[in-house]
N, C-alpha and C positions, 0 to 999 in steps of 0.2 A: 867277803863274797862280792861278788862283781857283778854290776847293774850293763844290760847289752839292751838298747832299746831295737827293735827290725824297723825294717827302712820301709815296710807299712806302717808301724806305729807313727814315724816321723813324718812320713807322710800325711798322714791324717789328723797328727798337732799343728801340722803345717798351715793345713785346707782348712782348719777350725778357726785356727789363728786370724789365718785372713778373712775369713768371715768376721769376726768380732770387729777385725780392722778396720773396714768399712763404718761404722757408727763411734767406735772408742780403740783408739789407736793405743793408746797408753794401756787399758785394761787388757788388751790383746796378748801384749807384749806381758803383763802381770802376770796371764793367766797361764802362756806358755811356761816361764818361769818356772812357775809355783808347781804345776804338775808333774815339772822334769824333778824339780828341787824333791818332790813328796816322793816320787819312784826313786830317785836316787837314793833315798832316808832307809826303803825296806829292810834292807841288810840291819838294820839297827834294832829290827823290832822281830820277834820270834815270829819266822813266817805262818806258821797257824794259826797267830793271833788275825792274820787276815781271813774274809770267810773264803771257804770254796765257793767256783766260779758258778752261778747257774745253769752257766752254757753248756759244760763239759762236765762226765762222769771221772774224775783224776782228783787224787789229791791233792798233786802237785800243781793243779791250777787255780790261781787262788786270785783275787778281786778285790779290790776298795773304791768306793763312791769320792769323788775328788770336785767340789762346786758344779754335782751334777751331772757329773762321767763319771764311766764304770772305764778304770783302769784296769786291764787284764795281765796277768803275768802268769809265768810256768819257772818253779823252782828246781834245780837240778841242783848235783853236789857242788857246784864247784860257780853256779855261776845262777842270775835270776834274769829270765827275757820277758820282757815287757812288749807284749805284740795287741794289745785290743784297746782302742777307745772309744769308747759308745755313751751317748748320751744314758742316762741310765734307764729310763725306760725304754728305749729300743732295742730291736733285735738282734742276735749275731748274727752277721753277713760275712761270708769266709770268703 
């Protein structure tokens, strides 16, 4: 199955990134990493094993807590898109 991240998501690992950058350059860089690295893994793990999303009535939109962010994804047959990062206690903002 095929990981497609949206170019708001990348955007917004982007804008995170460079915030951390400013204090810890190294951990910035870790942290981008490590989030792509853990979305890119999904396809490996039975996607129901992740919960449904808070935000959205779907099943197919499914969520994991990542050092503190809520990673959002939406499973189709043939492909999984990774479109929300949100600190986890904050809001969705569309």
């Amino acid at each position: 199955m095929k990981v497609i991240f949206t170019k708001r998501f990348i955007h917004k690992l982007s804008k995170q990134t460079e915030y951390i950058a400013k204090d810890k350059p190294i951990a910035a860089e870790k942290f981008e990493e490590d989030i792509l690295t853990k979305s890119l893994s999904i396809p490996q793990f039975p996607v129901f094993s992740f919960r449904k999303s808070t935000f959205f009535d779907d099943e197919n939109i499914r969520e994991f807590i990542f050092k503190g962010y809520r990673i959002i994804f939406r499973v189709s047959k043939h492909e999984i898109t990774v479109f929300g990062l949100y600190k986890w206690q904050e809001t969705l903002k569309m």
